[in-house]
N, CA, C and O atoms as a CHARMM CRD file, in Angstrom:
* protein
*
  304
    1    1 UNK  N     21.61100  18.29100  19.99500 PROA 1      0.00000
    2    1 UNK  CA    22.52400  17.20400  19.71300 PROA 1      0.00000
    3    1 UNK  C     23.48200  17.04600  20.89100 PROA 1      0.00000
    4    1 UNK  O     23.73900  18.05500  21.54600 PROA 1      0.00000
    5    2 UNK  N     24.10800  15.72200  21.26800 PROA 2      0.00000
    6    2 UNK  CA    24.75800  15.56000  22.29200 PROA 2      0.00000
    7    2 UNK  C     25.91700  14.51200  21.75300 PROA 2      0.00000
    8    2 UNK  O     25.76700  13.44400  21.15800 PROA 2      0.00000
    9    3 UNK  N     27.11300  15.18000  22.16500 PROA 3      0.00000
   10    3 UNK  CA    28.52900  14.58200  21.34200 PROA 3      0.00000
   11    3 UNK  C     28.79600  13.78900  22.50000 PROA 3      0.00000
   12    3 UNK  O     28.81300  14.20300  23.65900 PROA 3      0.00000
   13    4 UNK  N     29.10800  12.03600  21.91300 PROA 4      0.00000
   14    4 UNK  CA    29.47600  11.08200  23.25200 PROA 4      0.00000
   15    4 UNK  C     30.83100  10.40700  22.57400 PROA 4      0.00000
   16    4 UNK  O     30.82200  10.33800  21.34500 PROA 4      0.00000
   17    5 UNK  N     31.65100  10.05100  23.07000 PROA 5      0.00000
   18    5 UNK  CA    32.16900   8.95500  22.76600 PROA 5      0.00000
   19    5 UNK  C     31.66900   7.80200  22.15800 PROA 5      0.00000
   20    5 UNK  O     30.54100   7.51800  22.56000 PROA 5      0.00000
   21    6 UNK  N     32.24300   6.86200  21.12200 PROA 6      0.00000
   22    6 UNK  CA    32.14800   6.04600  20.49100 PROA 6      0.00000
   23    6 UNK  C     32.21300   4.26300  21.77500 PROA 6      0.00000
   24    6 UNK  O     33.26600   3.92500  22.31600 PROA 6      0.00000
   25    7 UNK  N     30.79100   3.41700  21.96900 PROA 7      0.00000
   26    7 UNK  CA    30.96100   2.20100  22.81200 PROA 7      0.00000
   27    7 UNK  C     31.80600   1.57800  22.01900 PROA 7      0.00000
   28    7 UNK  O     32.16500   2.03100  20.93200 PROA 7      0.00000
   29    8 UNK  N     32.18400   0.49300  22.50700 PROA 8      0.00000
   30    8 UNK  CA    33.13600  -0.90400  22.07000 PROA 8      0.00000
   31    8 UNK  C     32.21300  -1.04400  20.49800 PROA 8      0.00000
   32    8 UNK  O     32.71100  -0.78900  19.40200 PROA 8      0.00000
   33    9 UNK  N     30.71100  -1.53100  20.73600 PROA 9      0.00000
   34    9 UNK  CA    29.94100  -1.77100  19.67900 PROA 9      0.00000
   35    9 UNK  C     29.99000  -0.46500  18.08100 PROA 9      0.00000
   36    9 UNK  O     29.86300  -0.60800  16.86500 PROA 9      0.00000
   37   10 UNK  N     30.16400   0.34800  18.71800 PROA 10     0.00000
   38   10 UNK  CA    30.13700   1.88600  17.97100 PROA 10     0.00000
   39   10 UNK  C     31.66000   1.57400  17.13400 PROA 10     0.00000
   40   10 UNK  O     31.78600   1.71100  15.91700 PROA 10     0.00000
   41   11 UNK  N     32.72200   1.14600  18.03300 PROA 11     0.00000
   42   11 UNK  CA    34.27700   1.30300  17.48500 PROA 11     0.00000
   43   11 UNK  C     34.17100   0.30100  16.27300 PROA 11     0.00000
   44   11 UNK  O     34.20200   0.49100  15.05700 PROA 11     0.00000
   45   12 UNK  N     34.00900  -1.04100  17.18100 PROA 12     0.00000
   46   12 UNK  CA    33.90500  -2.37200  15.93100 PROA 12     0.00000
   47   12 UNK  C     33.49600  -1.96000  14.60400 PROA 12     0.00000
   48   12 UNK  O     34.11900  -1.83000  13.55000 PROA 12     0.00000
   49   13 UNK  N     31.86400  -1.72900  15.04600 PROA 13     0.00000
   50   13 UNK  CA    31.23800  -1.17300  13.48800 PROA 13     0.00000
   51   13 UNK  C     32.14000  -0.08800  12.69500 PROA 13     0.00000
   52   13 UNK  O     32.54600  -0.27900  11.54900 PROA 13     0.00000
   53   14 UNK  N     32.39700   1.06600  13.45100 PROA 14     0.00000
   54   14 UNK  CA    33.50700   2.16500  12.54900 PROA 14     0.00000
   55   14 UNK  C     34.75200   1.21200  11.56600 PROA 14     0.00000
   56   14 UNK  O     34.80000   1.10500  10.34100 PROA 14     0.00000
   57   15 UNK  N     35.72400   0.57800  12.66600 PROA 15     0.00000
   58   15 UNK  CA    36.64700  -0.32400  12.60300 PROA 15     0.00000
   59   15 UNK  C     36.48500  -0.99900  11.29400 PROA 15     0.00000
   60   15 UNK  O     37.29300  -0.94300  10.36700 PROA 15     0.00000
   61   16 UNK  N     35.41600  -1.61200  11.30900 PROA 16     0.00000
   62   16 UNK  CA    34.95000  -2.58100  10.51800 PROA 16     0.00000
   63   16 UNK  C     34.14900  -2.68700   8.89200 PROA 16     0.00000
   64   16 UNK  O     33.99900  -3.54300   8.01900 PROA 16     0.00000
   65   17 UNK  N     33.55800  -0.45900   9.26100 PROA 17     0.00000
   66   17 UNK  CA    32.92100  -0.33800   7.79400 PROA 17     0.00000
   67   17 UNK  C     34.85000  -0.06100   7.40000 PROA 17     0.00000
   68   17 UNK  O     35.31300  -0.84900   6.57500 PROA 17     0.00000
   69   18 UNK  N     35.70400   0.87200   7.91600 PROA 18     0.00000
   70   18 UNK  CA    37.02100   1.27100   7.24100 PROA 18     0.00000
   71   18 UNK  C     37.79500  -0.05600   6.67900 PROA 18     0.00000
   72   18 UNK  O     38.46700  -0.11300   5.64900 PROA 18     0.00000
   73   19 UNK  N     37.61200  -0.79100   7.33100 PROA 19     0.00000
   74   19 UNK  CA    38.55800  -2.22600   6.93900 PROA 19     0.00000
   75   19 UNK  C     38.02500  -2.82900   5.17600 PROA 19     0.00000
   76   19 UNK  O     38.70400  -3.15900   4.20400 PROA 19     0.00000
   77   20 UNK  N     36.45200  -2.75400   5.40600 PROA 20     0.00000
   78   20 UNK  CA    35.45400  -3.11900   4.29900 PROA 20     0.00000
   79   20 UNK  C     36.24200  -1.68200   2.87400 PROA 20     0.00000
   80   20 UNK  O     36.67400  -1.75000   1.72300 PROA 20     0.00000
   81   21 UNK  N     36.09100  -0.90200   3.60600 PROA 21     0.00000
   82   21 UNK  CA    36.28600   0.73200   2.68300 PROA 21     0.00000
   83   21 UNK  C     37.79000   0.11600   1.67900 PROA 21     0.00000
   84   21 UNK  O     37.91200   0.17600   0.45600 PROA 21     0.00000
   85   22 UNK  N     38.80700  -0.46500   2.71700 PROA 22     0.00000
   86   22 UNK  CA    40.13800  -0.46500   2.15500 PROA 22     0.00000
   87   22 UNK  C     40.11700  -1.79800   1.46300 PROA 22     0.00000
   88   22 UNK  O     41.04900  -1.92600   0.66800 PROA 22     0.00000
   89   23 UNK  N     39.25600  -2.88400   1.55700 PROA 23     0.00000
   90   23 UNK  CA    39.67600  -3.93500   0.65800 PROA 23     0.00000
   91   23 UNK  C     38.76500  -3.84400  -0.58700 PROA 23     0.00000
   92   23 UNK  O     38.95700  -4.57000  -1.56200 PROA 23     0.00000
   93   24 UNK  N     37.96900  -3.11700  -0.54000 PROA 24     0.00000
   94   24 UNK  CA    37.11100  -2.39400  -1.57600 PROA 24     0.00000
   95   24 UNK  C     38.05000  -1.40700  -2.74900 PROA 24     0.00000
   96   24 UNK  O     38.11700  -1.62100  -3.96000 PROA 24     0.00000
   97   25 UNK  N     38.50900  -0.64700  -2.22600 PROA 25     0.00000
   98   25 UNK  CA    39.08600   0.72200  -2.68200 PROA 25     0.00000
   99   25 UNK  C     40.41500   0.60700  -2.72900 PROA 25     0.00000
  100   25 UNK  O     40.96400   1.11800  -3.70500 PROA 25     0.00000
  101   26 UNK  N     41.19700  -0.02500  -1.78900 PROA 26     0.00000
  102   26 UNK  CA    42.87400  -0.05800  -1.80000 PROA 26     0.00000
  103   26 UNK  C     42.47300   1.16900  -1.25300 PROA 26     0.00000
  104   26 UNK  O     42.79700   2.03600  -2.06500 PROA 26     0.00000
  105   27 UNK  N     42.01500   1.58900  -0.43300 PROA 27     0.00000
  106   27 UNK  CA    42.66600   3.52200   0.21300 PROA 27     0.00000
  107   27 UNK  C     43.63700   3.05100   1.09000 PROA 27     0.00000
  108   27 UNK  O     43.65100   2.13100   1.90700 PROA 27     0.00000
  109   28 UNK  N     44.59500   4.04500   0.67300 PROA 28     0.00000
  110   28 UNK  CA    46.15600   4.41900   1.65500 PROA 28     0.00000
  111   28 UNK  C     45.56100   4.81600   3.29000 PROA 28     0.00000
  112   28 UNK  O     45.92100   4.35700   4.37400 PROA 28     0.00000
  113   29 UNK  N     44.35700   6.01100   2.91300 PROA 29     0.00000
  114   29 UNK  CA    44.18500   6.24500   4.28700 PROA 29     0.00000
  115   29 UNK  C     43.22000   5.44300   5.16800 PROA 29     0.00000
  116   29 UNK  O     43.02500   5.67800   6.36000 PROA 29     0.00000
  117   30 UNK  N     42.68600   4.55000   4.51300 PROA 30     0.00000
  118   30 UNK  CA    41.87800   3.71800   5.59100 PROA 30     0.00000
  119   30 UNK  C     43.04700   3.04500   5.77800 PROA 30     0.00000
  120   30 UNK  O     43.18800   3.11800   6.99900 PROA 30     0.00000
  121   31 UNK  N     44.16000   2.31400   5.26300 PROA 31     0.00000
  122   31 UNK  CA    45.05200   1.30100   5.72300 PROA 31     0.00000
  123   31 UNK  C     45.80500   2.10800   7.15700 PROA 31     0.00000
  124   31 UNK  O     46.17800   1.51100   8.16700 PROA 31     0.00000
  125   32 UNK  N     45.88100   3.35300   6.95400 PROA 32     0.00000
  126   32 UNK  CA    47.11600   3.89000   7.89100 PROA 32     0.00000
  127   32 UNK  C     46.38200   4.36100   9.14500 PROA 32     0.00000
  128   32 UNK  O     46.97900   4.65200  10.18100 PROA 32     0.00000
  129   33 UNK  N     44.69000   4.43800   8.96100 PROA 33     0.00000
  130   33 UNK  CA    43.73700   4.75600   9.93700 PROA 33     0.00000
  131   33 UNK  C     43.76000   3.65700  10.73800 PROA 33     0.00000
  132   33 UNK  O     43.61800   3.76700  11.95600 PROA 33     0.00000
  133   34 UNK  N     43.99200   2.16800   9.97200 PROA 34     0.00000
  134   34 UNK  CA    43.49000   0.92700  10.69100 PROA 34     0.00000
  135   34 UNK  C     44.88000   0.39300  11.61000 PROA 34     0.00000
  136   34 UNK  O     44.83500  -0.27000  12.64600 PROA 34     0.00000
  137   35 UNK  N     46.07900   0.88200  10.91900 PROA 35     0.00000
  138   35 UNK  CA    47.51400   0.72200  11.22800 PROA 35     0.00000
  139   35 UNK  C     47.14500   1.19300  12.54100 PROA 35     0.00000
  140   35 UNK  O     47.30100   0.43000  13.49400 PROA 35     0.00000
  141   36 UNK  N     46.69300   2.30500  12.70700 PROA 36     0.00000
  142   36 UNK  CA    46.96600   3.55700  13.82800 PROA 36     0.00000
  143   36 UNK  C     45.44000   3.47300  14.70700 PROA 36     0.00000
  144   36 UNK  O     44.64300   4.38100  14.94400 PROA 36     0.00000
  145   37 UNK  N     45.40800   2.57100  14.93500 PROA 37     0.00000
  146   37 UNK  CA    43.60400   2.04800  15.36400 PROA 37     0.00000
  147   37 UNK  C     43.49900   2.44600  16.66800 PROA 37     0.00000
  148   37 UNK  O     42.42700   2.92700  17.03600 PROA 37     0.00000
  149   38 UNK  N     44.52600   2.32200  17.53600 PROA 38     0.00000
  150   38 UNK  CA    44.82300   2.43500  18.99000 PROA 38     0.00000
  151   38 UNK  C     44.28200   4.31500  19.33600 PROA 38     0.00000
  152   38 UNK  O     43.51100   4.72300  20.20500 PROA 38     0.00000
  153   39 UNK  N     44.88100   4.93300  18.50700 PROA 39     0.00000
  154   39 UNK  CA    45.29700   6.57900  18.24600 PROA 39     0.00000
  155   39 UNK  C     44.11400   7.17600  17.79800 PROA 39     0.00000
  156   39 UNK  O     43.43200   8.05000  18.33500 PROA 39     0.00000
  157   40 UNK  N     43.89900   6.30900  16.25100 PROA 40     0.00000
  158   40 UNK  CA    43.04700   6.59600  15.69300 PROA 40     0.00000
  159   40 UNK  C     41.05500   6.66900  16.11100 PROA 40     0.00000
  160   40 UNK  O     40.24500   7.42100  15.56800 PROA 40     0.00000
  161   41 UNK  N     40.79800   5.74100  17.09100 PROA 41     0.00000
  162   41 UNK  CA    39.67400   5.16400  17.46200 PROA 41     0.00000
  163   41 UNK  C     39.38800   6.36100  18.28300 PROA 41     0.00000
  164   41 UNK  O     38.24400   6.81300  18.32000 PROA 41     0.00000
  165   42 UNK  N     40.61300   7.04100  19.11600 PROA 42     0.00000
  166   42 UNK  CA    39.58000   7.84000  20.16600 PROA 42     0.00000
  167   42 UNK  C     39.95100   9.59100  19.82000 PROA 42     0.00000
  168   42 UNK  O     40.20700  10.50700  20.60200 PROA 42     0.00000
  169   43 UNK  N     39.83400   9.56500  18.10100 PROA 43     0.00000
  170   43 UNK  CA    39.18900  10.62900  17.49700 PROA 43     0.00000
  171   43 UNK  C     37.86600  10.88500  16.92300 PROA 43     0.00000
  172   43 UNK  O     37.48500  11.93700  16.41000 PROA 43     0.00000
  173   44 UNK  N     37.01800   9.46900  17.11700 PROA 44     0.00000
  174   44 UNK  CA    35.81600   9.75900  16.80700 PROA 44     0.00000
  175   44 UNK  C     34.97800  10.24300  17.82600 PROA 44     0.00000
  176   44 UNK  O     35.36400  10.11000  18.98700 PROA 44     0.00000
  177   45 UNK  N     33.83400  10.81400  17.58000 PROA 45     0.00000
  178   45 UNK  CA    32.91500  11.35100  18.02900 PROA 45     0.00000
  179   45 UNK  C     31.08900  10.83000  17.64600 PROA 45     0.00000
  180   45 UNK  O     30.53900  10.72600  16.55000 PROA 45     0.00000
  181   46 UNK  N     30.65700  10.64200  18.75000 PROA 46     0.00000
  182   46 UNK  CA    29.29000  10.47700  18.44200 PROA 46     0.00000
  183   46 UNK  C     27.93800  11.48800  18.41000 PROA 46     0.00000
  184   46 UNK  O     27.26300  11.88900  19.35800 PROA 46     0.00000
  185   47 UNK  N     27.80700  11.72900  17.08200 PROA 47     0.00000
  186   47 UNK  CA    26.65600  12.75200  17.06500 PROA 47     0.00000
  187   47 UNK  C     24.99000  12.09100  17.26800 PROA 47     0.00000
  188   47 UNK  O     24.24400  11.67300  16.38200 PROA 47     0.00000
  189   48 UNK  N     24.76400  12.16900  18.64300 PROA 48     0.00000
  190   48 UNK  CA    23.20000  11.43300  18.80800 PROA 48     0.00000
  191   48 UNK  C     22.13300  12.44100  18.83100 PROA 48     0.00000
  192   48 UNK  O     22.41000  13.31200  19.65600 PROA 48     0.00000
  193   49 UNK  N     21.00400  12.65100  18.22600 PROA 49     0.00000
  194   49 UNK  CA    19.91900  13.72100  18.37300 PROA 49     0.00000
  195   49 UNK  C     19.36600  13.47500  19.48100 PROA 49     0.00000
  196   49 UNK  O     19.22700  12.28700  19.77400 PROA 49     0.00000
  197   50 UNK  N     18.92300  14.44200  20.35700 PROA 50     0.00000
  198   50 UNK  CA    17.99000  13.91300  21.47200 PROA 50     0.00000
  199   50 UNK  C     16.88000  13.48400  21.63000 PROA 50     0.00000
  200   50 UNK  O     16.55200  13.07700  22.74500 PROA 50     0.00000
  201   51 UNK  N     15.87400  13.45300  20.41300 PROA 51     0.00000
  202   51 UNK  CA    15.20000  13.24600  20.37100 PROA 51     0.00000
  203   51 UNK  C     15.49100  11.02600  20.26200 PROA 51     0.00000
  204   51 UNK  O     15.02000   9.99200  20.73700 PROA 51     0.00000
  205   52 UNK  N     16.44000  11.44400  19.41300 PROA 52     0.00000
  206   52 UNK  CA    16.57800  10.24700  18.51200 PROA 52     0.00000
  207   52 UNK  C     16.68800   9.40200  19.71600 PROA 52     0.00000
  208   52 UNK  O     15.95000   8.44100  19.93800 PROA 52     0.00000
  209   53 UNK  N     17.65000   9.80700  20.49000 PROA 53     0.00000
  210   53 UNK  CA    17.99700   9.23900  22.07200 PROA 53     0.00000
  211   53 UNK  C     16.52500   8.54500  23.10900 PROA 53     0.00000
  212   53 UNK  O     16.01400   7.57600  23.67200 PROA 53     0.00000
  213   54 UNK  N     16.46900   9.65900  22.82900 PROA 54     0.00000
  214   54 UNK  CA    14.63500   9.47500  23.77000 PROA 54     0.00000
  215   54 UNK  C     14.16500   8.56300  23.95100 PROA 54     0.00000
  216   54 UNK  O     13.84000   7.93700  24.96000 PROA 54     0.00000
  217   55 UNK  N     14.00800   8.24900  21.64200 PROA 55     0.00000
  218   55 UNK  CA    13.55700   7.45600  21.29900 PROA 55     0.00000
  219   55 UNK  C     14.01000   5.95200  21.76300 PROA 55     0.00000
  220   55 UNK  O     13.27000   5.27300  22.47500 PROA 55     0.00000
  221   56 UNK  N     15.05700   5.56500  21.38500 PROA 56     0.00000
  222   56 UNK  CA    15.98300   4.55100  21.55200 PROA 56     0.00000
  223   56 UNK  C     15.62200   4.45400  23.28900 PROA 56     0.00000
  224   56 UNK  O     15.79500   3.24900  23.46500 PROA 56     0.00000
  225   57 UNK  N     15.30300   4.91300  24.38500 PROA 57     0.00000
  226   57 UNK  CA    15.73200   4.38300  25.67100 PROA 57     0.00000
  227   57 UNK  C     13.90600   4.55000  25.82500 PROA 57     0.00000
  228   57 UNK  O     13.51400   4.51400  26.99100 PROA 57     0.00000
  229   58 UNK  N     13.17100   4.66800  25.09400 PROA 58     0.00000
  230   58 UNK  CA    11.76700   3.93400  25.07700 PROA 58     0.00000
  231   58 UNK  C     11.41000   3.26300  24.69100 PROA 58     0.00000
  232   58 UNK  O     10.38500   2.71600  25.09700 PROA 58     0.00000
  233   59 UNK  N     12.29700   2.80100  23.30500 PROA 59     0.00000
  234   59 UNK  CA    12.27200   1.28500  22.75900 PROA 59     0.00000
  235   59 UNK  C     12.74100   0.20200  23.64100 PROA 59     0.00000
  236   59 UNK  O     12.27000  -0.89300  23.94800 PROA 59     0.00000
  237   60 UNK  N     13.83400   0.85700  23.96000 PROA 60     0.00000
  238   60 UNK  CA    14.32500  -0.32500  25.14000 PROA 60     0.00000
  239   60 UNK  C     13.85300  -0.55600  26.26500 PROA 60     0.00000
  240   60 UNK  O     14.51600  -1.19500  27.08200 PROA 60     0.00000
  241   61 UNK  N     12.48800  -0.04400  26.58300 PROA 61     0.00000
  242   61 UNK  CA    11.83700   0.06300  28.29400 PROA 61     0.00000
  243   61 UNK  C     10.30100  -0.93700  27.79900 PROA 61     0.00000
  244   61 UNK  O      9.65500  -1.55900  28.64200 PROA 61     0.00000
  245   62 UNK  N      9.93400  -0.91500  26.31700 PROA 62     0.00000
  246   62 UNK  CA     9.49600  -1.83200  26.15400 PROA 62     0.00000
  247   62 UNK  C      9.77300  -3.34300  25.66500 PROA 62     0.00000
  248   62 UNK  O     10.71800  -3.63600  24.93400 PROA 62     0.00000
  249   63 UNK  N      8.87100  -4.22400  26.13900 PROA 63     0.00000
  250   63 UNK  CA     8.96700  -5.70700  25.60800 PROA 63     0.00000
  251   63 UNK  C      8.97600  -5.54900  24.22800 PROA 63     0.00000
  252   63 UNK  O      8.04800  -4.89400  23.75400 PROA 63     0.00000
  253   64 UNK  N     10.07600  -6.14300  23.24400 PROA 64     0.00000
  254   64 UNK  CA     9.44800  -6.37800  21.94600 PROA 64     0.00000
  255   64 UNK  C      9.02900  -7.69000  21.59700 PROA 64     0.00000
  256   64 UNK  O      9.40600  -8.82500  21.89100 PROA 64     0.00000
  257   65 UNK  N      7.92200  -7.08300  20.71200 PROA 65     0.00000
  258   65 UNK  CA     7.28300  -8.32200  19.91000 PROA 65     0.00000
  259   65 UNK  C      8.00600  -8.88100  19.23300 PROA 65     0.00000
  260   65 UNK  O      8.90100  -8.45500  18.50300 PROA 65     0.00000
  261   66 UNK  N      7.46700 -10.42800  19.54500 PROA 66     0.00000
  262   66 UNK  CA     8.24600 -11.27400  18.77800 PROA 66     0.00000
  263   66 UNK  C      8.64500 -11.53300  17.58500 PROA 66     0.00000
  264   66 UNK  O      7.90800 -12.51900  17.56400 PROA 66     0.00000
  265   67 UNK  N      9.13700 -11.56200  16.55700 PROA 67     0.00000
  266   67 UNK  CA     9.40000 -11.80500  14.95800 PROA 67     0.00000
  267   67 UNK  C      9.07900 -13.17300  14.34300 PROA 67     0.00000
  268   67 UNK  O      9.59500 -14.08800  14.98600 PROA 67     0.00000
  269   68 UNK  N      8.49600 -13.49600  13.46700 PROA 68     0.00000
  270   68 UNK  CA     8.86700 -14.90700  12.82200 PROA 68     0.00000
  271   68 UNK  C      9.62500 -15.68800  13.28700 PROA 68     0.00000
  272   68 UNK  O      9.31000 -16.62500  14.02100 PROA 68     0.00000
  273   69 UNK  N     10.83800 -15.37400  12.88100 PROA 69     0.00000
  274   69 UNK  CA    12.08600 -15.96400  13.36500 PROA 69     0.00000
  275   69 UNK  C     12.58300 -16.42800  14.91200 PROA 69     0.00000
  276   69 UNK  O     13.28200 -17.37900  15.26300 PROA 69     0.00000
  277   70 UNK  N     11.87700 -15.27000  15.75100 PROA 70     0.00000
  278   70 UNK  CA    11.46000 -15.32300  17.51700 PROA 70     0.00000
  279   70 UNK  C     11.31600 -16.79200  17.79300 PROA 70     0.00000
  280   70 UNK  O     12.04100 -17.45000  18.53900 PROA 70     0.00000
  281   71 UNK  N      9.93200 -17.37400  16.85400 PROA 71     0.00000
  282   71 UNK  CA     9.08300 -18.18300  17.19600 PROA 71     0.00000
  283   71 UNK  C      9.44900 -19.42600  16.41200 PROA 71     0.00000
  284   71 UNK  O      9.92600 -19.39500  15.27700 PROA 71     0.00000
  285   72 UNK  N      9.10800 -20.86200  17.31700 PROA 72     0.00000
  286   72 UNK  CA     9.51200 -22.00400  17.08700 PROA 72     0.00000
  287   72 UNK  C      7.93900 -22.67900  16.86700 PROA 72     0.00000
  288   72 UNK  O      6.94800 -22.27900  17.47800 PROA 72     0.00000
  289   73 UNK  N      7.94000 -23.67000  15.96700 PROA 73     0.00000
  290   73 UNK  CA     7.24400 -24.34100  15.55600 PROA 73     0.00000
  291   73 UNK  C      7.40800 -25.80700  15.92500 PROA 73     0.00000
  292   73 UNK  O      8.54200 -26.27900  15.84800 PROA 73     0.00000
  293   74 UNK  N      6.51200 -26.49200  16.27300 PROA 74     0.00000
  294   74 UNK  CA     6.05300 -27.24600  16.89800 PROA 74     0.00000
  295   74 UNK  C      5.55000 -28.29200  16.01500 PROA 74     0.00000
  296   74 UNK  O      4.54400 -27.79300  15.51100 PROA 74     0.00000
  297   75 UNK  N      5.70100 -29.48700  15.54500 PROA 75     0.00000
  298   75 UNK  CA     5.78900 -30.45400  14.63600 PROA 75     0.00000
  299   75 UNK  C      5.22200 -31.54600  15.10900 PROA 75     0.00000
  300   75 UNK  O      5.79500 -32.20900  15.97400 PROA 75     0.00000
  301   76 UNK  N      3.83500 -31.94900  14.53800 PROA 76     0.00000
  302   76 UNK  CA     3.43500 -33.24700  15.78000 PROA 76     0.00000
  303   76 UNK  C      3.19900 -34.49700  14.68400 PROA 76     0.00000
  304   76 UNK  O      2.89600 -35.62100  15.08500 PROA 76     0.00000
């Protein structure tokens, strides 16, 4: 396992499930986590497997196939 810092994309999502957590729940401590966001953000930690890693930067070295949605249809 390899501990990284949290990207911009990594923070948002965190940021963003806690915000979801507190209008859900009323929690005191997600409100005072989100208060303290500045402080709070660069106590997380990223736990990535290496394998898992591997994986992910061989997905990304290939082209992906296109999806349904990819593809436009053509109407004559």
């Amino acid at each position: 396992m390899d501990l990284e810092p949290l990207d911009r994309e990594d923070l948002t999502f965190v940021h963003d499930l806690i915000a979801q957590h507190v209008v859900l729940t009323g929690s005191h401590l997600g409100a005072r986590l989100l208060s303290t966001w500045s402080s709070t953000a660069l106590q997380f930690t990223k736990v990535m497997p290496r394998d898992y890693k591997r994986a992910l930067a061989t997905a990304a070295a290939v082209e992906p196939v296109p999806t349904p949605q990819d593809l436009q249809v053509a109407h004559g």
